[in-house]
Phi, psi and omega in degrees: 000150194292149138297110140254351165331130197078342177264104167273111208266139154284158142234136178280041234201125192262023174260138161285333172326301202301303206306310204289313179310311184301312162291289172338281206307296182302341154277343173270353179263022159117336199264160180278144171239140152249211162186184220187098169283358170177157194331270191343309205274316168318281196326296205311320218265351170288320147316335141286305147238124156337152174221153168290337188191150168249135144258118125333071209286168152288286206274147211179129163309130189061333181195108175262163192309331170287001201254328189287342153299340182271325164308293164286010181271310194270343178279136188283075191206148157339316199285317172331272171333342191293147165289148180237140185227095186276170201200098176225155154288350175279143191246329172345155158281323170323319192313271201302314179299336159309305187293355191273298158334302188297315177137018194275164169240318179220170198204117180222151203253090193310159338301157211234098184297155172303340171272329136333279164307326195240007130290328162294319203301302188317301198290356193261346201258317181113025199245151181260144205290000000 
């Protein structure tokens, strides 16, 4: 198994299914999770602790994920830099240029396999899949 001790993924997502499916595959595979149910809450809880990586739902209640990369994106602070894994139902190319535009790093289309997910998170992490 890869180390990953120490590397802690936000995940953004206002389904709890998704958030449980995404922690389950990422805690067994070694990484810490926290979570987040929409920009708003990502901002608060990134201020508190750092993360190696965010996933990223789009659509969302109060702060959705493109408005929450561009937001965090634009602050003169550490947490700005972190990689983004947006994860949406939208499939479009408008879609993925958007999430690029925003401040996304990868762009992935749900459903999302659990072995998937947790080769982009590694290679995003810096860890080899």
């Amino acid at each position: 198994m890869v180390k990953t001790v120490g590397k802690r993924v936000l995940v953004i997502d206002d389904a709890s299914l998704v958030r449980m499916y995404y922690r389950d595959a990422l805690e067994r595979a070694g990484y810490e999770v926290d979570e987040a149910l929409n920009g708003l809450e990502a901002l608060e809880k990134l201020h508190e602790a750092a993360a190696d990586l965010l996933i990223v739902d789009v659509n969302m209640p109060q702060m959705d994920g493109f408005t929450f990369l561009k937001v965090l994106r634009r602050q003169e602070l550490p947490v700005a830099a972190i990689p983004a894994l947006v994860i949406s139902t939208e499939a479009g190319v408008q879609d993925q240029e958007a999430a690029t535009a925003a401040g996304g790093n990868f762009y992935l289309v749900k459903p999302v396999s659990q072995a998937v997910l947790v080769d982009y998170v590694a290679i995003l992490c810096g860890v080899a899949p």
